[in-house]
N, C-alpha and C positions, 0 to 999 in steps of 0.2 A: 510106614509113615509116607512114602511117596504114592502109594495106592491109596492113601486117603486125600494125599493133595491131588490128584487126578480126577477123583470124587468130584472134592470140591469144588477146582475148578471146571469141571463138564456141568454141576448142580449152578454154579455162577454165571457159565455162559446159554445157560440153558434160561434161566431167569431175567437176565439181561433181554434175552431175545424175545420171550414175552412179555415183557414190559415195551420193548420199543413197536411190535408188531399193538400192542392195545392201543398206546399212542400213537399213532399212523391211525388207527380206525377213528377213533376220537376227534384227531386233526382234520380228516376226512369228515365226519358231523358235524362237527362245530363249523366248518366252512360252508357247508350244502345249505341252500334255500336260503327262503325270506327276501331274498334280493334278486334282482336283476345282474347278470355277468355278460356284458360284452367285450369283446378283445379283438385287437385287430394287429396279427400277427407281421412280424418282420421278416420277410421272408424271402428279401429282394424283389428283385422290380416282379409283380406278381399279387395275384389276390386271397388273404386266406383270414376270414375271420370266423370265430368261434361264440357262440354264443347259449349263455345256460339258464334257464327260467328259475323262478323262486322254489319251485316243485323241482328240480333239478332234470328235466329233460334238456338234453343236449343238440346243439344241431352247428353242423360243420358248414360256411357257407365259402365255398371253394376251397381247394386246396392248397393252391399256389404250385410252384413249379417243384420241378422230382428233386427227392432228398433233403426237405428243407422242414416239413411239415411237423415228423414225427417229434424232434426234439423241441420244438412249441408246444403242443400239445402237452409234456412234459410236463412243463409248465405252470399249467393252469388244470389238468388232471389227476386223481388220487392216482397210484400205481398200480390199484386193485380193480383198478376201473378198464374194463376193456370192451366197454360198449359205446357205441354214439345211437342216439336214436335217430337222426336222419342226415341225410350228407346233401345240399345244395348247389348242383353246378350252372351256376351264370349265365356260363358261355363256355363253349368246350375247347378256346384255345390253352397250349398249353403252360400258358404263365396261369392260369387258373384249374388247373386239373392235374397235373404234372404229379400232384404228391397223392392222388386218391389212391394207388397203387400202393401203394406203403401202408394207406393207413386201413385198407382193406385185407394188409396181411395180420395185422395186429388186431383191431379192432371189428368185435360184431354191428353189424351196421342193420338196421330196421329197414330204412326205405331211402330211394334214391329219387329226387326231383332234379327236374330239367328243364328248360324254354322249347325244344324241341328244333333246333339250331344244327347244324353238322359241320365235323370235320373230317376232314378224311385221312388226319395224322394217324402215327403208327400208334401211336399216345393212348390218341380218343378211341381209338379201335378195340385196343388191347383193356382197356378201362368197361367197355361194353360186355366184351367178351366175361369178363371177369367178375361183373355184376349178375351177369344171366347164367354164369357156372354156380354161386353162390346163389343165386334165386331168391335174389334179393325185387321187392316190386319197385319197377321204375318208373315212374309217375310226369309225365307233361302236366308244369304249372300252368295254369289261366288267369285270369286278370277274374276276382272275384271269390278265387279261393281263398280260403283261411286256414292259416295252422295254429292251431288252440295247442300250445307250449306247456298249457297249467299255471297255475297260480295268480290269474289276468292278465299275462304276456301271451302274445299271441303276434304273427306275420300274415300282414295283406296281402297279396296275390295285386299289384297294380298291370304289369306287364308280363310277358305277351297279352295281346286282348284276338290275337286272333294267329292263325298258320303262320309259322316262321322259317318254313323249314327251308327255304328256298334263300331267304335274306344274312345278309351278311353279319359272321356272328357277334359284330357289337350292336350294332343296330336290334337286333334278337335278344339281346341280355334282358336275362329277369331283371325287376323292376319291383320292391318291396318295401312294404313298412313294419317294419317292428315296433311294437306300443306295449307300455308297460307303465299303466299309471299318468304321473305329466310326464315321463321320460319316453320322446318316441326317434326312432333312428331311419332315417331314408336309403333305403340298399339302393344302390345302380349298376353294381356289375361292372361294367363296359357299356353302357346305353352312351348313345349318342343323343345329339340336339336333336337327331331326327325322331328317336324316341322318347326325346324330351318333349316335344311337341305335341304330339297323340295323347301324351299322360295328361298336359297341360289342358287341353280338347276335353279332356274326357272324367276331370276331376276337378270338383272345388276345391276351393285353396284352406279350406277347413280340412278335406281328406289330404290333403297334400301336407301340410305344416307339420315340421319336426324340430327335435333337440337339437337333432345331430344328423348331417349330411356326410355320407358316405359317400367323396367324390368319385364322379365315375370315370372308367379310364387311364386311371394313374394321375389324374388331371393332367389332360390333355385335353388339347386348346377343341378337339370336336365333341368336349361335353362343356355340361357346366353355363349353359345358357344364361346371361343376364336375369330373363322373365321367370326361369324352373328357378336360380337362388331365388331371387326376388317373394317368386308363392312358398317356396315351403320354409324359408324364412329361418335357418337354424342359427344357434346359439356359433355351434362348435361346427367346424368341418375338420374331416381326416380322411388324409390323402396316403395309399399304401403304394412304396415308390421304391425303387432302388437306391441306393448309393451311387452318384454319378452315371446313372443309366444313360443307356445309348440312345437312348429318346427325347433327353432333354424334360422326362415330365421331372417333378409338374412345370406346366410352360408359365410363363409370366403374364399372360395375359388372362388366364385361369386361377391365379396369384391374383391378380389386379382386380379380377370380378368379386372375388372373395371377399377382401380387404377393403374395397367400396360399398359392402352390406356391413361392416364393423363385424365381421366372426372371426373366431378364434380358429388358426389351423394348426394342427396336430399333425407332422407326418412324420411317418416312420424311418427315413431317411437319418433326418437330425435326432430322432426321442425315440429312436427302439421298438418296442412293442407296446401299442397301445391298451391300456386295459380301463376300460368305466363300470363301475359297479352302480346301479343302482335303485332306493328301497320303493321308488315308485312317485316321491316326491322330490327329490333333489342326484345330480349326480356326482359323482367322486371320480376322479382320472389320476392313473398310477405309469408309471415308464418304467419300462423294464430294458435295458441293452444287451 
């Protein structure tokens, strides 16, 4: 009698377990494509947004700082999933690259983009190192390239437009637009006014105009130019910020420039993790803490 109830219940936990393992796969499809997934991680003061096209190519656009990354990711990833297809670094200070390490223990990674900027932290070093051990290709963006995502998402290549390697690495920060239908999003990284300038120089305000302004810098008062909100004109701004950072962003006067164009801001600070889905015609915004 007791070796049939042992049976039984090994035959019950054994049933259980593929039932919940089908449902996980299932859950995993029913979520994948058709839409646009942006997310803009919480991850203290620091930059780490994710982003997954309607064909479900994935691309990591910096990592934020060490230890923070992997359980965001969590998140918004299947648990069967242990690939990214390309990982974007901005700017190679370490409030934006911090967690690449983590997620290069975990995760198979395609290809690695860059502005071609330098630092000479222990960080950015050991990050390089570990890219060229894993023989991963490390690619200098340009002003003009394209990453074709699938499904009509795709990222512009606006900045660098020329050598950076010398220049200081906000002013160096990639500089990018993501477009997906009428939903398009303006990367900045860390750019500065001074890089907001050249972009301005060197783009109409038809390539420039977005949904959504990813402000640059943590919004701090040396991005976020009056004339750059002004052309690319977005709906929404989201600013990735600490909890009482030591910096004081976002500053008030980068508040003030914002709130004078009537957009909405979203910052991680007060509203957790930001996440916008959407199908190429309208967007949808979710908070997660």
């Amino acid at each position: 009698m007791l070796q049939n109830r042992k049976k039984y219940g090994l035959f019950l936990f054994t049933f259980l377990l593929l039932v919940s393992t089908i449902y996980l796969f299932y859950l995993d499809f029913q979520s994948s494509h058709k839409e646009l997934t942006f997310t803009m991680f919480d991850i203290g003061q620091g930059d780490a947004l994710f982003v997954e096209s309607p064909t479900g190519t994935q691309v990591l656009v910096d990592g934020g700082p060490p230890r923070k990354i992997l359980s965001q990711l969590a998140r918004v990833m299947s648990p069967f999933d242990r690939h990214i297809d390309a990982i974007i670094i901005t700017n190679p200070d370490q409030d934006h690259i911090g967690g690449f390490e983590d997620v290069l223990k975990v995760y198979k990674i395609d290809s690695v983009f860059e502005p071609g900027t330098f630092n000479d932290s222990k960080t950015y070093q050991n990050l390089k190192t570990e890219i060229k051990n894993k023989n991963i290709p490390d690619i200098l963006l340009k002003k003009g390239m394209r990453l074709d995502l699938g499904g009509g998402a795709w990222i512009d290549i606006l900045f660098p437009d020329r050598e950076v390697s010398l220049w200081d690495s906000n002013d160096g920060s990639i500089v990018a637009r993501l477009s997906y239908g009428k939903t398009s999003i303006m990367l900045t990284g860390d750019s500065t006014t001074v890089t907001e300038k050249i972009i301005l120089e060197e783009n109409s305000s038809t390539q420039l105009r977005s949904t959504i302004l990813k402000v640059g810098h943590h919004g701090s008062r040396t991005s976020t130019s009056t004339e750059f909100v002004k052309t690319v004109s977005p709906t929404y701004a989201l600013i990735s910020d600490g909890k009482d950072n030591k910096y004081g962003h976002p500053h008030q006067n980068t508040l003030d420039t914002l709130t004078s164009f009537g957009i909405k801001i979203f910052r991680t600070d007060l509203l957790g993790t930001i996440m916008m889905k959407s199908d190429g015609e309208k967007e949808e915004f979710s908070f997660q803490k």
